[in-house]
C-alpha positions as CSV (number, residue, x, y, z in Angstrom):
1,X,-39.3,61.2,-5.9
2,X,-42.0,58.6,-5.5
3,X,-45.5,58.4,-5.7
4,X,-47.5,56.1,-3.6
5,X,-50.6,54.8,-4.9
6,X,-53.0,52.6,-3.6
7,X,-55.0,50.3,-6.0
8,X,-57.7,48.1,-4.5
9,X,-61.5,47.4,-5.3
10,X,-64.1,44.9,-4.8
11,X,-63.7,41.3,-5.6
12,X,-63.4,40.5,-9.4
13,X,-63.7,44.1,-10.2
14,X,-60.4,44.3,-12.3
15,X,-57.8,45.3,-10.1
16,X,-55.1,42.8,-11.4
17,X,-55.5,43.5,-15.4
18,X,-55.2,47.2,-13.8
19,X,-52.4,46.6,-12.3
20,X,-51.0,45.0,-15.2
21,X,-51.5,47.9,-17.2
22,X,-49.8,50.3,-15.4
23,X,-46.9,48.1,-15.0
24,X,-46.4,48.4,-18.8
25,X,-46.7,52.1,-18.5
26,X,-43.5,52.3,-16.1
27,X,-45.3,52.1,-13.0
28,X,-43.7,50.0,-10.6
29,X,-46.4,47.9,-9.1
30,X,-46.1,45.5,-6.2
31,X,-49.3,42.8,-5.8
32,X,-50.0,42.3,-2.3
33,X,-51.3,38.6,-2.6
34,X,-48.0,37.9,-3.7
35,X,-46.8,39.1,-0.3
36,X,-48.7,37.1,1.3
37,X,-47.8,34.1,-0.3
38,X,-44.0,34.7,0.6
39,X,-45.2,34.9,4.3
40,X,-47.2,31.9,4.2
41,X,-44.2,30.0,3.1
42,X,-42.0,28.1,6.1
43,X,-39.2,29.7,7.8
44,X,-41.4,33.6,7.0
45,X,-43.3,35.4,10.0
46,X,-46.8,34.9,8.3
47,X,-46.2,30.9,8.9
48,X,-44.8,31.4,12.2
49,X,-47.3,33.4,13.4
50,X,-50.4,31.5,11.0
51,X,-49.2,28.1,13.0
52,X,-48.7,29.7,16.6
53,X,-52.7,30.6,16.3
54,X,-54.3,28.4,14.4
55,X,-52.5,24.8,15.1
56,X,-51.0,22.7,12.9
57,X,-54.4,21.5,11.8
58,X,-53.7,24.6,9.2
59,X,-50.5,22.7,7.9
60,X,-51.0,19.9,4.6
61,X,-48.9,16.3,4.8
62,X,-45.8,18.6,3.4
63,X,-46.2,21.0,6.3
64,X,-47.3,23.8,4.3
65,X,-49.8,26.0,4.9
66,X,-53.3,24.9,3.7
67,X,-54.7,28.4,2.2
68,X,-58.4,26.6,1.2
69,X,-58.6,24.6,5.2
70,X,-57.3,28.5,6.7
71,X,-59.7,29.7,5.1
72,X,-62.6,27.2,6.0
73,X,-61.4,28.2,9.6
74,X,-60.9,32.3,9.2
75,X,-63.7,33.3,7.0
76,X,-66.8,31.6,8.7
77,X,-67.6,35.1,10.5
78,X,-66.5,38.7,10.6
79,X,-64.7,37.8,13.9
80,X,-62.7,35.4,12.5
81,X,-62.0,37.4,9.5
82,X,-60.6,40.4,11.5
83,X,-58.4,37.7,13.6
84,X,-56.4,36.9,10.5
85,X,-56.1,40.5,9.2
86,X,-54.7,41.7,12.7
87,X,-52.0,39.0,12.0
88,X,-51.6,39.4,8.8
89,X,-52.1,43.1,7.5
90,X,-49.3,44.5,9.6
91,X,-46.8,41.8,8.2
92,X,-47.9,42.7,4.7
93,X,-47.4,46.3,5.2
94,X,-43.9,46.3,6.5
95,X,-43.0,43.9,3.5
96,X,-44.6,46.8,1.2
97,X,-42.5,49.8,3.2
98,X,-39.3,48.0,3.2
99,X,-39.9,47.4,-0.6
100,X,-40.9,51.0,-1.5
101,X,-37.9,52.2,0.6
102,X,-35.2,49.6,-1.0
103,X,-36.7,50.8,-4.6
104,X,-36.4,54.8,-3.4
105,X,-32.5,53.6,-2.2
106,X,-31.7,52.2,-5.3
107,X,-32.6,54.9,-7.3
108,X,-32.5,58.0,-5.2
109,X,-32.6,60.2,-8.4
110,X,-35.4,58.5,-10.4
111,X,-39.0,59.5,-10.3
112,X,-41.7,56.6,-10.0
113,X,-45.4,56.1,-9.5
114,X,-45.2,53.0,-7.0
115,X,-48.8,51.0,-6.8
116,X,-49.7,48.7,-4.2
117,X,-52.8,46.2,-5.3
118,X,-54.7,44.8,-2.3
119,X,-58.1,44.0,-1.9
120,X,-58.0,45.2,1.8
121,X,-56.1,48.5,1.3
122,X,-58.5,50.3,2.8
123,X,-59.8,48.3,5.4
124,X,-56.0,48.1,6.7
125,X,-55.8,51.8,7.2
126,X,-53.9,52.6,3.7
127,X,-55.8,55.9,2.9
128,X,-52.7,57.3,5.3
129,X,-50.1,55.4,3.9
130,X,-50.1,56.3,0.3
131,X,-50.6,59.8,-1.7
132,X,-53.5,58.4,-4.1
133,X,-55.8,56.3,-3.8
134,X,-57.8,54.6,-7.1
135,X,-60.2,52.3,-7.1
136,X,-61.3,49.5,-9.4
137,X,-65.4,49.5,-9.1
138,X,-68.2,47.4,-11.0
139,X,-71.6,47.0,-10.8
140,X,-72.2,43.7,-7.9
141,X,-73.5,41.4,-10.5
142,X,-71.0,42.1,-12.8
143,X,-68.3,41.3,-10.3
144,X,-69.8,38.4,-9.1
145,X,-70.5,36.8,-12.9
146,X,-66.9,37.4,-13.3
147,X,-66.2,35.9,-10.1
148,X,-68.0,32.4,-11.4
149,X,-66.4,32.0,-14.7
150,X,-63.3,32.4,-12.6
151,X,-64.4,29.3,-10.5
152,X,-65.8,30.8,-7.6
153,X,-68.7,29.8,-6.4
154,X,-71.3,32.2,-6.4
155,X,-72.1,32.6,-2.7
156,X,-68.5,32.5,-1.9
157,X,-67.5,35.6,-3.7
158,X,-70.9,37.0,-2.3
159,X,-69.8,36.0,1.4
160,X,-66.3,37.8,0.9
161,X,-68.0,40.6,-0.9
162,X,-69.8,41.6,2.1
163,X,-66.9,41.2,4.3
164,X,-65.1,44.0,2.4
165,X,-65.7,47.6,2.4
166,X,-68.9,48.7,1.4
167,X,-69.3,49.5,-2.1
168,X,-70.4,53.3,-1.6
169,X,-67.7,53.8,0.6
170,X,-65.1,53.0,-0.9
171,X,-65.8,55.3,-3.5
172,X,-65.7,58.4,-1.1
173,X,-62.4,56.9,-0.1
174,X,-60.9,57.2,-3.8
175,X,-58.9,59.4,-5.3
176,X,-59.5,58.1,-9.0
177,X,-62.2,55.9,-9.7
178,X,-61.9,53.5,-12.6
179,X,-65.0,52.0,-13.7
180,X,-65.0,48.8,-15.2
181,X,-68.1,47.3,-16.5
182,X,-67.1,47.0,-19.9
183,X,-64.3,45.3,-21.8
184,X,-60.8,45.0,-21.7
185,X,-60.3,47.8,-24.1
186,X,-62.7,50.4,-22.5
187,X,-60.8,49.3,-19.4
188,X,-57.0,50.1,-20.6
189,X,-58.7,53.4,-22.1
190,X,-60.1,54.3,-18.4
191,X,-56.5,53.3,-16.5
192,X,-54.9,55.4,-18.9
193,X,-56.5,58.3,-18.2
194,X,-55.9,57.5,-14.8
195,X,-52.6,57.3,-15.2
196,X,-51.9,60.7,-16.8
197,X,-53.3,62.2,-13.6
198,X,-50.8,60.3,-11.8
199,X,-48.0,61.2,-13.5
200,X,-49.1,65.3,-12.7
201,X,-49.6,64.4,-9.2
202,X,-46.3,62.9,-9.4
203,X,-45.0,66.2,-10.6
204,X,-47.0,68.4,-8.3
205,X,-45.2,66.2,-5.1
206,X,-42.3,67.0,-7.1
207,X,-42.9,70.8,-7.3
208,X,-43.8,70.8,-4.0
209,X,-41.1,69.5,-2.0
210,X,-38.4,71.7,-4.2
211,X,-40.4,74.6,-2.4
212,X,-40.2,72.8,0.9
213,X,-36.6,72.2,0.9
214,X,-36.0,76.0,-0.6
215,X,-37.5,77.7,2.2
216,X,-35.2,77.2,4.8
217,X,-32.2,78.0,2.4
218,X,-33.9,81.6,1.7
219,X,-34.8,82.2,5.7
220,X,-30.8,81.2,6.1
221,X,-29.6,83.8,3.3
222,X,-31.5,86.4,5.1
223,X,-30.3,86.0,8.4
């Protein structure tokens, strides 16, 4: 049995050092940047499709993609923003399915909490693709401070900010809500907890598909 959860959060909120934590608990956690890097590379859909829409005006000397100059080009409006994600989000997510569904192959008889990190999960429509949704959340200011010690400039990581999901809302949208405005250690603390709820969910799915797959055998002994 598998249990899908969906990590996501603002920008610099703390979704990776999340991530990394329940990784060490067992989870299984696949980091949907790193998708996207595999499809940016040449020969992969993302590249084939990046090139057919944007020119080769995307493309460095080496003919790779040129992530800072596609971005220059898709993040100047909300317009352009959405034009990327329409092209991108749906290669991204049928990565992710065929990954969760080669994992639930391989090990047909092992439980696993299965987390997919993406900044957009929600914006992509992943509140129906996955059982649980958490959420990383922390204070604006403290996201974007973060953001700048990380090398961002300040108004870039506001300009993306407001491209993403409001704040409030994404909060209604969450199953679990980890709040990080701390440090590392109060962090860890609040994903663990977080994670103990997972692992019951995992065992309520559990309980309730062994009553789903009962039924019909009972209906069947009765006939």
């Amino acid at each position: 049995m598998i249990l899908r959860v969906g990590l996501t959060g603002g920008i610099a909120s703390g979704k990776t050092t999340v991530a990394r934590t329940l990784a060490g608990l067992g989870c299984v956690v696949l980091d949907a940047d790193e998708v996207v890097r595999r499809l940016y590379r040449r020969g992969e859909p993302g590249y084939e499709a990046l090139v057919h829409a944007y020119g080769r005006e995307i493309l460095t000397a080496d003919g790779d993609i040129d992530r800072p100059k596609l971005a220059s080009i898709a993040f100047v409006d909300d317009a352009s923003a959405k034009k990327l994600n329409a092209l991108i989000h749906p290669l991204v997510i049928a990565e992710e399915e065929g990954t969760i569904n080669a994992e639930a192959q391989r090990f047909p008889d092992r439980d696993r909490i299965v987390v997919v990190e993406a900044t957009l999960l929600l914006e992509s429509g992943g509140k129906q693709r996955y059982d649980k949704i958490v959420v990383v959340d922390s204070a604006p200011e403290v996201q974007f401070d973060r953001a700048v010690k990380r090398g961002m400039d300040r108004q870039d990581a506001q300009r993306r900010s407001a491209r993403q999901m409001a704040r409030d809302m994404r909060r209604k949208e969450a199953d679990y809500i980890i709040e990080n405005n701390g440090d590392v250690r109060t962090l860890e603390a609040e994903t663990m907890r977080v994670y103990e709820n997972l692992r019951r969910d995992l065992e309520t799915k559990k309980k309730s598909a062994a009553k789903t797959s009962a039924a019909p055998q009972k209906n069947r002994s009765k006939s």
